[in-house]
C-alpha positions as CSV (number, residue, x, y, z in Angstrom):
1,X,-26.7,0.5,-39.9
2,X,-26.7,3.6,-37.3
3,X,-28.0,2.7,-34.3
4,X,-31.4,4.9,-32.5
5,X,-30.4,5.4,-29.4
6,X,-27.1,7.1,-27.7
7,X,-25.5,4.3,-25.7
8,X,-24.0,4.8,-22.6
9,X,-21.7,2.3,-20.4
10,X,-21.4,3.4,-17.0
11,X,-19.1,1.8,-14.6
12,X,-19.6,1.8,-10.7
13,X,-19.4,0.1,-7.4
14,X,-23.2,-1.4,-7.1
15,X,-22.0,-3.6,-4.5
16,X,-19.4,-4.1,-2.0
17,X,-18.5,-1.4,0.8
18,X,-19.3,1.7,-1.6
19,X,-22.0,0.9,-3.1
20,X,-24.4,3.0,-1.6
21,X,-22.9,5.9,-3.7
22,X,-22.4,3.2,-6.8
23,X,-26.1,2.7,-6.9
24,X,-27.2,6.5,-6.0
25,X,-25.4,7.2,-8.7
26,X,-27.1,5.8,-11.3
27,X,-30.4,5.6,-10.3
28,X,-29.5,9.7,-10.6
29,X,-28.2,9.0,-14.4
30,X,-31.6,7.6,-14.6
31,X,-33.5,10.4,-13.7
32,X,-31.4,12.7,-15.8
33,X,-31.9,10.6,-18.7
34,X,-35.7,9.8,-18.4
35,X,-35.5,14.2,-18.2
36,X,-33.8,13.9,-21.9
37,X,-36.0,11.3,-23.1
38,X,-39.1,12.5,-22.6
39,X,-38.3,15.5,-24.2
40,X,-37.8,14.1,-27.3
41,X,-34.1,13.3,-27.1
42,X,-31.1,14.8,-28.5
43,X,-29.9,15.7,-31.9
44,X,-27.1,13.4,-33.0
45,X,-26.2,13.3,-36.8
46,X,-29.7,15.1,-38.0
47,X,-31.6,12.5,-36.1
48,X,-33.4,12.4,-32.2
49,X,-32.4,10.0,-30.7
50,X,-33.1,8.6,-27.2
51,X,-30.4,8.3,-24.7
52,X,-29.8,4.2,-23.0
53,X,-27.8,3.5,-20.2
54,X,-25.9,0.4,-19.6
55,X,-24.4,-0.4,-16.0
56,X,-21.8,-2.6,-14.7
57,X,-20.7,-3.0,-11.5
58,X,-16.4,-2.4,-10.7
59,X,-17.4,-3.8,-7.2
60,X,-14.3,-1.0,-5.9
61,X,-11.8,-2.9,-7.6
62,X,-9.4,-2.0,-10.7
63,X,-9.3,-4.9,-12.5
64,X,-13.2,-5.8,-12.1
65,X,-13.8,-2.2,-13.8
66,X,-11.4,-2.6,-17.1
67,X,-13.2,-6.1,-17.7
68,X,-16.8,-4.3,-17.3
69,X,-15.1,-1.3,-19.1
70,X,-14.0,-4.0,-22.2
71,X,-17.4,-5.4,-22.6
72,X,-18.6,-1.9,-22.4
73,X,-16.9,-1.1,-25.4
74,X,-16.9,-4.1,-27.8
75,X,-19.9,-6.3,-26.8
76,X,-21.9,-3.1,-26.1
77,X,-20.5,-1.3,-28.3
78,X,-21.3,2.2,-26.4
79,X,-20.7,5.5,-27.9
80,X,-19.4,7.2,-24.7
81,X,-17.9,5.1,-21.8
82,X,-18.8,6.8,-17.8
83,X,-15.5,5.1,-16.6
84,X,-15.7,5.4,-13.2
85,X,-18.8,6.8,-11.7
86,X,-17.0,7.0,-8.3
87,X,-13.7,5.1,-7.9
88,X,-10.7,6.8,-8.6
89,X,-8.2,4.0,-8.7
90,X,-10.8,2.1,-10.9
91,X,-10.8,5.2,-12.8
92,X,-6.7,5.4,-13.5
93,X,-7.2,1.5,-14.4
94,X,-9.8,1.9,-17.4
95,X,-7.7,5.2,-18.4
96,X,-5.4,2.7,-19.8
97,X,-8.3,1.4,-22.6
98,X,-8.9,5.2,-23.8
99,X,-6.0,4.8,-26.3
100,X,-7.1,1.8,-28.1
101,X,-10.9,3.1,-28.7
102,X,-11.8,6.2,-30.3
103,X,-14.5,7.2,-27.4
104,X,-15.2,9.4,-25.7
105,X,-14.1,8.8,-21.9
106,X,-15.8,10.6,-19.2
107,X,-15.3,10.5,-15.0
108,X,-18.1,10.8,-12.2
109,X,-17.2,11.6,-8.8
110,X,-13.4,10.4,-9.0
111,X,-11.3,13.3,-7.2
112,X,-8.1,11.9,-7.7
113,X,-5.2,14.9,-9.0
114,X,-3.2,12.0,-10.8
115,X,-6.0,11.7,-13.5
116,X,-5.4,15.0,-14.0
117,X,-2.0,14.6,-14.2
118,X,-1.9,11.9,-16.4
119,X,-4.3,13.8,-19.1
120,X,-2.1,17.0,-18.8
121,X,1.0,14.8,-19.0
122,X,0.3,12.9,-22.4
123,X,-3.1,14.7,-24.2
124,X,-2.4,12.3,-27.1
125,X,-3.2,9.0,-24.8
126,X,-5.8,10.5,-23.0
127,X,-7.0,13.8,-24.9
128,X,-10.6,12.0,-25.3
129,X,-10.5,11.6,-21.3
130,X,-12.8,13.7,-19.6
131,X,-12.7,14.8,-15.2
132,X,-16.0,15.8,-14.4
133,X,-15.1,16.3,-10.7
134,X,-12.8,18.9,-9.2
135,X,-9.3,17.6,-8.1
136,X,-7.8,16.7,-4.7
137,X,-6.1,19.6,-4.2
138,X,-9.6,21.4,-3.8
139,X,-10.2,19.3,-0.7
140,X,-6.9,19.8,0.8
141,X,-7.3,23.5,0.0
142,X,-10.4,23.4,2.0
143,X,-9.1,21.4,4.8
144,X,-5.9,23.6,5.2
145,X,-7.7,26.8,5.5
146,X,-10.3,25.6,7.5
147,X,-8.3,24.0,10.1
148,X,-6.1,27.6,10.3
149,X,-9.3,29.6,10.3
150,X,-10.5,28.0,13.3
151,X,-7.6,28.1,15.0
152,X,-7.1,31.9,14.0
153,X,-10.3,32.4,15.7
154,X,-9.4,30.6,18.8
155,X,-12.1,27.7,18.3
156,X,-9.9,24.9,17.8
157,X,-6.6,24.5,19.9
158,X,-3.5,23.0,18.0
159,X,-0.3,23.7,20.4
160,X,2.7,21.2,18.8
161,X,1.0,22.4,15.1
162,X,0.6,18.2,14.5
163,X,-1.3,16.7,12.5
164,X,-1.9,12.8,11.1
165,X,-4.0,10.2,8.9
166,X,-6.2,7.2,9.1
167,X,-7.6,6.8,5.4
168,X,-8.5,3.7,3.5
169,X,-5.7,2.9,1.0
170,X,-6.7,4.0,-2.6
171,X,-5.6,6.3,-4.9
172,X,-8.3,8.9,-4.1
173,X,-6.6,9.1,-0.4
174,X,-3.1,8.8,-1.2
175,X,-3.6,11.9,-3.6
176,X,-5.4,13.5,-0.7
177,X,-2.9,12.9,1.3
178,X,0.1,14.3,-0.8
179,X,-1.7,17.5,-1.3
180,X,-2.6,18.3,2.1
181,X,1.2,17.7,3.4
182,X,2.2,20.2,0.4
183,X,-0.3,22.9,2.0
184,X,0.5,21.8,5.9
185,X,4.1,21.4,6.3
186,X,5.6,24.5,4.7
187,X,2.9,26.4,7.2
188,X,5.2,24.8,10.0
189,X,3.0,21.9,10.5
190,X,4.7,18.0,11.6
191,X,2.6,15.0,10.5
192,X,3.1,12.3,12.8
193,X,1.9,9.4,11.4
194,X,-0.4,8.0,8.1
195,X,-2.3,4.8,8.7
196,X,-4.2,3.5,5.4
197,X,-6.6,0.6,5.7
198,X,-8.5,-1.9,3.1
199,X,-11.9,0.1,1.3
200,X,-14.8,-0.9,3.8
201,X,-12.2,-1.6,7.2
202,X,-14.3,-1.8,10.7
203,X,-11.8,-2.4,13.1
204,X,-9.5,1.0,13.9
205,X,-8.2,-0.3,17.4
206,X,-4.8,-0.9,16.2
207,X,-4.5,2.7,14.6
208,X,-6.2,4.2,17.3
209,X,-3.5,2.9,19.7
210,X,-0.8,4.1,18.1
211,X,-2.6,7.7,17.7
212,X,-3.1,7.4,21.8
213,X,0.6,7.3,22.3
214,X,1.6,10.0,19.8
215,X,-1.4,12.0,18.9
216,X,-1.9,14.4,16.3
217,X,-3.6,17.8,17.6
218,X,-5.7,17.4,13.8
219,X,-6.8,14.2,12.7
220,X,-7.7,13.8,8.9
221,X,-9.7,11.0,8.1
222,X,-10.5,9.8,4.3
223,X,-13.2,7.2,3.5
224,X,-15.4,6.2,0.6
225,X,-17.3,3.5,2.8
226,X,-20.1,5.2,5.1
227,X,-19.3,1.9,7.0
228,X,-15.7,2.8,7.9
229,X,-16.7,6.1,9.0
230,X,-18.9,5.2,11.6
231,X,-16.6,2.2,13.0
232,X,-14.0,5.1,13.3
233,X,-15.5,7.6,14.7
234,X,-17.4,5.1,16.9
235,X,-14.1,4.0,18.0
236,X,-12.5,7.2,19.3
237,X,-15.3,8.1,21.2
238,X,-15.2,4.8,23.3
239,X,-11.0,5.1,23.5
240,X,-11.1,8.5,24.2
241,X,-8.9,9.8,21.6
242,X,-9.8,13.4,21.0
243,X,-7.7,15.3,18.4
244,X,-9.4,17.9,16.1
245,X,-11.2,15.8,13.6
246,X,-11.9,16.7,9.6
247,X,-13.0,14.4,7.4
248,X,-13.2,14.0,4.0
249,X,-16.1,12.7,1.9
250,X,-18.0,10.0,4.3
251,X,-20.2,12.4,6.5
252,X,-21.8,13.3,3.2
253,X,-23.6,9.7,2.9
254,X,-27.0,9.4,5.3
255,X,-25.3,6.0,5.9
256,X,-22.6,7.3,8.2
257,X,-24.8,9.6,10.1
258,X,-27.3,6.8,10.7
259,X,-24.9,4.5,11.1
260,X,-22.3,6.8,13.9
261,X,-25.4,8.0,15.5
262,X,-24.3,10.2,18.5
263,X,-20.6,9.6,17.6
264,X,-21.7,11.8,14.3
265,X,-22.1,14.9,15.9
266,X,-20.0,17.8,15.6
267,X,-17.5,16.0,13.0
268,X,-16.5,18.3,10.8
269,X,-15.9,17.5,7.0
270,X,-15.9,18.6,3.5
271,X,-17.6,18.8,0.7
272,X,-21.2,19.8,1.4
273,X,-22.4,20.1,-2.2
274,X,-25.7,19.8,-1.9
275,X,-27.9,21.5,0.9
276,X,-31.7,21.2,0.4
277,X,-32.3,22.1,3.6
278,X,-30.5,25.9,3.2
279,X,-30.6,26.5,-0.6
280,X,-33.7,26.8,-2.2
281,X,-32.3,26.0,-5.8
282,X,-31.0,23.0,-4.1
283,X,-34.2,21.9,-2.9
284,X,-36.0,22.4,-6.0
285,X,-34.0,19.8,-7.7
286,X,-34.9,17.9,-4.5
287,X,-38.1,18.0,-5.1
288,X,-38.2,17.6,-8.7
289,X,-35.9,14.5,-8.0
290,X,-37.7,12.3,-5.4
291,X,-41.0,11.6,-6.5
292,X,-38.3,9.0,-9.1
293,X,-36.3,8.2,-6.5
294,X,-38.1,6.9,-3.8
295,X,-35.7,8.8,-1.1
296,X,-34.6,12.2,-0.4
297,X,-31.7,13.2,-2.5
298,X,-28.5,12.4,-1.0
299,X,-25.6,14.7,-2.3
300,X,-24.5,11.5,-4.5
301,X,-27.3,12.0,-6.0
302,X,-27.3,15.5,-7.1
303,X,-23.9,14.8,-8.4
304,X,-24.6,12.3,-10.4
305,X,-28.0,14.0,-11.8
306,X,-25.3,17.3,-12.6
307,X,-22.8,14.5,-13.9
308,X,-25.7,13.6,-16.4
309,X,-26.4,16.8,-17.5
310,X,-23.1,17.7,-18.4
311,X,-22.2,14.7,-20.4
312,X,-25.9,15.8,-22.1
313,X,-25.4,19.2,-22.9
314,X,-21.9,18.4,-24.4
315,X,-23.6,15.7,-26.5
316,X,-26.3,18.4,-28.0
317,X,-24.2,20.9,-28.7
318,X,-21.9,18.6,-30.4
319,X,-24.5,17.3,-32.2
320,X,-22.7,14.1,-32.4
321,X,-20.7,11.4,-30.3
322,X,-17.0,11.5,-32.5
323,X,-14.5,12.0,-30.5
324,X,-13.0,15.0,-32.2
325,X,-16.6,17.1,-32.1
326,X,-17.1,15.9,-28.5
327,X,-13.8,16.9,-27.8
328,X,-14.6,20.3,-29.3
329,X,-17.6,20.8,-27.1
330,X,-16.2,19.9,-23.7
331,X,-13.3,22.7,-24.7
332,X,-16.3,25.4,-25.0
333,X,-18.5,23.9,-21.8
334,X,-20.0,26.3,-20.0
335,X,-22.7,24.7,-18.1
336,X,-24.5,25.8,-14.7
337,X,-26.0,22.9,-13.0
338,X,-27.4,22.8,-9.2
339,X,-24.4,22.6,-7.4
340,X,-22.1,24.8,-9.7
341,X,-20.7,26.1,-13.2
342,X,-18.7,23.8,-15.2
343,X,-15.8,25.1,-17.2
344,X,-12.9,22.8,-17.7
345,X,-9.6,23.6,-18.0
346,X,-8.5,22.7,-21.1
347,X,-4.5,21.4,-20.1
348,X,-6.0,18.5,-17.9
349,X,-9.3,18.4,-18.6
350,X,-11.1,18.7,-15.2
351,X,-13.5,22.0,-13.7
352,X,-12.3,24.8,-12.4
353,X,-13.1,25.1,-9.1
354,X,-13.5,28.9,-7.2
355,X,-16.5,31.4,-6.7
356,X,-17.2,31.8,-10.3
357,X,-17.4,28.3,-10.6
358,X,-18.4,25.8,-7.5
359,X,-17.1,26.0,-4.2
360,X,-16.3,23.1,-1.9
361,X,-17.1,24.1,1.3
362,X,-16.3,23.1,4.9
363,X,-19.4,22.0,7.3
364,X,-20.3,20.1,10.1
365,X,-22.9,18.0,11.6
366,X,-25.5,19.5,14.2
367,X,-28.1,18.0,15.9
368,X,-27.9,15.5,13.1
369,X,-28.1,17.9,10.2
370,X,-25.3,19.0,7.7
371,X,-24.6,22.6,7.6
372,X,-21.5,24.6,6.5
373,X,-19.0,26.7,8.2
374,X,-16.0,27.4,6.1
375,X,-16.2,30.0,3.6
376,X,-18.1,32.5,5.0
377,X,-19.7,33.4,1.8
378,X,-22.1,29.5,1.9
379,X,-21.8,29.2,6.1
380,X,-24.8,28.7,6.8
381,X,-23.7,28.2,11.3
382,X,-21.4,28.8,13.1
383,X,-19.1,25.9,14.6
384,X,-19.6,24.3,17.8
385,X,-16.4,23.1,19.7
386,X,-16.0,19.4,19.1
């Protein structure tokens, strides 16, 4: 007997050191789907039906995710599996389920370039695997050209062109990594060292010794846990260690910021996706969002309300959740949400990224507020000298 309601299992850290962005998350997947619902549903094989969300928490780690993904899929029997709403090396874990059950597969925030790579490299394994965010080679894009910009412009100093890690050791960092180094080094840059650390690590004085007596003139640092941001950056300021510092990802939680406190300021970082504060469209959704949510919107969770959206309008006009129609309509996807226009490129199955499409910007944090610097065409200030 059909079933009267599209199910769908999401997977996502709702506790450990990221959940913050686990649970922001879905509570946004709520909100997009209470938007669906009380609008009567969607179309699916001649019939509304109402959309139902079922969570399970990967609590950050691999294995935990493909069990929750397994009784996803067989107990729950979901139509369409969310498999990872954050986690990229969860994410290449329950990749490896996507042959054996004729789903649709779809990603959250997961960066990671080697989902990509492993969709482009075998479409017959993973051809009903969907990457709804951009790749890592967007961030190192980013961090590249906004590191030579400022230097360009005589706003950051970089004599000996150096330039090392600290980053917690997942896949989503280690993918970072390699793509910055492939941007850095052929521009004459020397990377002096790469320390990677456990997801949700608070104590940085061993790599912050090591960075004392060889230090880097940039420092990238790469964290999904707002906790390990603010121990780090914390750190440096009492020993002192003061290289050009980009981030990637952890300034965007309220977490960090509340959490670093004065040790916040100035840091610069990428992305800034969402900026109520600066783009009006932005804070309409905002708006619209927080009466649900309790809170003002963090960027996780206009992400995840845009995440939603996609995976609804695909479902409509496919006007059904087999694979092969699905797959159909993601091809065709052209969908402007908030923060940008999704089009997916149809070799590896993640959104093009670029000014027709969404941009992922550079920014940094003023007098306690997020505002972007790098490219000119979103800057919303200019920098201020670290």
């Amino acid at each position: 007997m059909a079933q009267n309601t599209i199910k769908i299992g999401a997977i996502g850290p709702l506790s450990g050191p990221a959940a913050a962005s686990g649970v922001a998350m879905r509570k946004s997947w709520e909100f997009a789907a209470k938007e669906v619902n009380d609008a009567g549903g969607i179309t699916v094989d001649g019939k509304a039906k109402k959309v139902e969300l079922i969570f399970e928490d990967s609590q950050s780690r691999p294995e935990v995710g493909v069990s929750a993904a397994q009784k996803l899929l067989t107990r729950d029997n979901v139509d369409i599996l969310v498999g990872e709403l954050f986690h990229s090396h969860v994410t290449l874990a329950i990749m490896e389920l996507a042959p054996a059950f004729p789903k649709i597969f779809f990603t959250g925030q997961p960066v990671s370039q080697e989902i990509a790579k492993k969709i482009a490299s075998d479409p017959k394994k993973y051809g009903n695997y969907w990457k709804f965010s951009f790749n890592s080679d967007a961030y190192a894009d980013t961090t590249f050209q906004t590191t030579e910009w400022l230097i360009k412009e005589g706003k950051v100093k970089a004599p000996n062109k150096t330039f090392g890690f600290i980053a917690e050791e997942t896949d989503y960092s280690k993918s970072n990594i390699e793509f910055m180094r492939k941007l850095f080094e052929p521009a004459g840059w020397k990377m002096t060292g790469q320390e990677l650390v456990p997801i949700g690590n608070a104590d940085f004085f061993p790599q912050l010794s090591k960075l004392r007596a060889s230090p880097p003139d940039v420092l990238i640092s790469i964290f999904t846990s707002p906790n390990a941001g603010a121990a780090l950056v914390k750190q440096m300021k009492e020993q002192g260690v003061k290289p050009f510092h980009f981030a990637i990802f952890y300034p965007t939680l309220r977490e960090f910021v509340a959490g670093a406190g004065a040790a916040a300021e100035n840091i610069v970082y990428s992305p800034l996706l969402f900026d109520p504060e600066n783009n009006k469209d932005h804070k309409t959704l905002s708006d619209k969002m927080q009466p649900f949510l309790g809170v003002a919107p963090s960027g996780d969770h206009a992400f995840g309300y845009c995440n939603g959206a996609v995976l609804f309008d695909v479902i409509k006009r496919a006007g059904s959740t087999e694979v092969k129609k699905m797959n159909e309509a993601f091809a065709k996807t052209d969908y402007k949400c908030t923060l940008g226009r999704w089009v997916f490129n149809l070799d590896n199955h993640s959104p093009k990224v670029g000014a027709d499409y969404f941009a992922v910007p550079a920014a940094q944090i003023q007098g306690g507020t997020q505002r972007a610097i790098w490219p000119s065409s979103v800057a919303t200030t200019q920098y201020k000298p670290q």
